[in-house]
C-alpha positions, 0 to 999 in steps of 0.5 A: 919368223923369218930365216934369211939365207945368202944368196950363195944356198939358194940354188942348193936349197931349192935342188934339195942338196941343202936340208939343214943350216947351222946357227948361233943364237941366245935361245931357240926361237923355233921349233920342229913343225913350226914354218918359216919364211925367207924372203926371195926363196920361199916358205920353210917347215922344220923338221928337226932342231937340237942344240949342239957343240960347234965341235960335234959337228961331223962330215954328214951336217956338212953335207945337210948342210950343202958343203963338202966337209965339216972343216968347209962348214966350220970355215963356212960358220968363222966366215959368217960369225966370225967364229965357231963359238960366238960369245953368249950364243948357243949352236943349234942344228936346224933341219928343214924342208923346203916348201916353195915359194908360197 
């Protein structure tokens, strides 16, 4: 499977400083231990996935995530989905580790 990242996280994915991305999808179609690729960065292993409220999101998954607060990761999550509760999608915390360009 593939996970896309713009190209704005690339730099913080490969120096470490992003660990964890946000998405809304129908079902999970991922599971921890499982690899994923994304073109122009490389292989994926993730670590950790849990289903979570938008609104549970806290400072620290800001942070996972390459920003500086979680009111930067919701404006993050209503630039690219066009809000934080995208109709008939769930929210899920992916972690992950960045393998490399393999």
């Amino acid at each position: 499977m593939f996970l896309l990242f713009r190209k704005e996280f690339h730099e913080a994915i490969r120096a470490g400083r992003k660990r964890q991305t946000i998405r809304f999808w129908k079902q999970r179609c991922v599971s921890p231990g499982g690899h994923l690729y994304s073109p122009r960065l490389g292989k994926f292993r993730i670590t950790h996935i849990q289903e979570i409220d938008p609104a549970a999101l806290t400072d620290a998954d800001a942070q996972l995530d390459g920003l500086p607060s979680v009111a930067a990761l919701q404006a993050k999550l209503v630039e690219l989905y066009g809000s934080i509760r995208p109709p008939d999608r769930k929210c899920y915390k992916l972690t992950f580790e960045f393998l490399g360009p393999k």
